[in-house]
C-alpha positions as CSV (number, residue, x, y, z in Angstrom):
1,X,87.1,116.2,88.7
2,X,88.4,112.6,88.6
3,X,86.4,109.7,88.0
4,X,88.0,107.0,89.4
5,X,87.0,106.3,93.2
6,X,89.5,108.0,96.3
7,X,90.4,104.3,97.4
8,X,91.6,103.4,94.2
9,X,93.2,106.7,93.7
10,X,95.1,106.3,96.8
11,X,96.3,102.9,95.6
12,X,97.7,104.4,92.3
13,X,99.1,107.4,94.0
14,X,100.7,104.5,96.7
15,X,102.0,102.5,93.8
16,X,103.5,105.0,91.8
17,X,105.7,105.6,94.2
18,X,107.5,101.8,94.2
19,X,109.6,100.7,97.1
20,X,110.5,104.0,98.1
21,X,107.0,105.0,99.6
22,X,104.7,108.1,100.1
23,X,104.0,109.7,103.1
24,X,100.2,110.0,104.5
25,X,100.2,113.7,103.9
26,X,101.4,113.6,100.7
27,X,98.4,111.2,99.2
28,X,96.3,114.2,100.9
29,X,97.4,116.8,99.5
30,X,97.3,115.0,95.7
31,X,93.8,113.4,96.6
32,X,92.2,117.0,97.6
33,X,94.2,118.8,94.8
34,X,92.6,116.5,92.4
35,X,89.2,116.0,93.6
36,X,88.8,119.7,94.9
37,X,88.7,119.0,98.0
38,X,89.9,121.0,101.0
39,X,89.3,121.2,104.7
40,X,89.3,118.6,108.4
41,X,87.2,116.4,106.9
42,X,88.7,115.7,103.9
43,X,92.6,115.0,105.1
44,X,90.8,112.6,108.1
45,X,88.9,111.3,105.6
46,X,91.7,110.6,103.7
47,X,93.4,108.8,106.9
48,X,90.8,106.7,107.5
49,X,90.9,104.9,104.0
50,X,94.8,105.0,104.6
51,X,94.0,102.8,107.8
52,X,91.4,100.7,106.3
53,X,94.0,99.6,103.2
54,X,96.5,99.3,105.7
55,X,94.6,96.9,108.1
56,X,93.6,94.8,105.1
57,X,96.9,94.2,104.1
58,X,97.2,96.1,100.7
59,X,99.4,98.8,101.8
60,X,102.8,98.4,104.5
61,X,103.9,101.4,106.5
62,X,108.1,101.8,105.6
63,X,108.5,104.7,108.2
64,X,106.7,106.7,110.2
65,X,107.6,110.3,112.8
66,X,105.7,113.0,114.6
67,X,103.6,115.6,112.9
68,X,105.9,118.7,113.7
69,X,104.1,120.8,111.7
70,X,100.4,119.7,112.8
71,X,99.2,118.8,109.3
72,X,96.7,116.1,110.8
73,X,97.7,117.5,114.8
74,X,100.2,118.3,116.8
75,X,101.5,114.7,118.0
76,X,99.7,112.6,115.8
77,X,102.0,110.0,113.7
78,X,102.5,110.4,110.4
79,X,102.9,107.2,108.0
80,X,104.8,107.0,104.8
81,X,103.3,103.7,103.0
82,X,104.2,101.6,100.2
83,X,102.2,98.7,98.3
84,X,103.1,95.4,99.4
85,X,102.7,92.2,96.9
86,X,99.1,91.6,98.0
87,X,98.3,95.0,97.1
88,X,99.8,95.0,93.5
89,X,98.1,91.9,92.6
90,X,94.3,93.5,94.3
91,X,95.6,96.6,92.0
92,X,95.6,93.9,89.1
93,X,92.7,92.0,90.0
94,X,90.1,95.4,89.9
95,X,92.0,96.6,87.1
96,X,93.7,99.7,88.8
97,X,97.3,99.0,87.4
């Protein structure tokens, strides 16, 4: 199991990624992999903590389309994010990057 925190996880998986971006679905399926996670609760889990980062500015959605294939339900809006400068230099400050 990991011992570094989902939120910080997330950033890392987020920042790995560069300018290019990863998409919501993809930090869920890396984040329940890793943590041994599985199920509902775990990939809306995971969303929420995607919204919270993104309304505190850390992370910048680059794109964004319909689930087609009803990962998080049929309809709902998928995000594909990317770490904006206020985000890399939080990542700094807590000692995440």
């Amino acid at each position: 199991m990991n011992t570094l925190h989902m939120k910080g996880r997330i950033l890392q998986l987020i920042n790995a990624t560069q300018e290019v971006g990863i998409w919501d679905w993809q930090v869920t399926d890396a984040l329940m992999k890793e943590f041994d996670l599985s199920g509902a609760y775990w990939r809306g889990n995971t969303r929420v903590t995607l919204a919270d980062l993104f309304s505190s500015g850390i992370i910048e959605s680059v794109e964004e389309e319909l689930d087609d294939q009803a990962y998080f339900g049929a309809g709902r809006i998928l995000f594909k994010f990317r770490l904006n400068d206020f985000g890399r230099q939080r990542m700094r400050d807590t000692a995440l990057a």
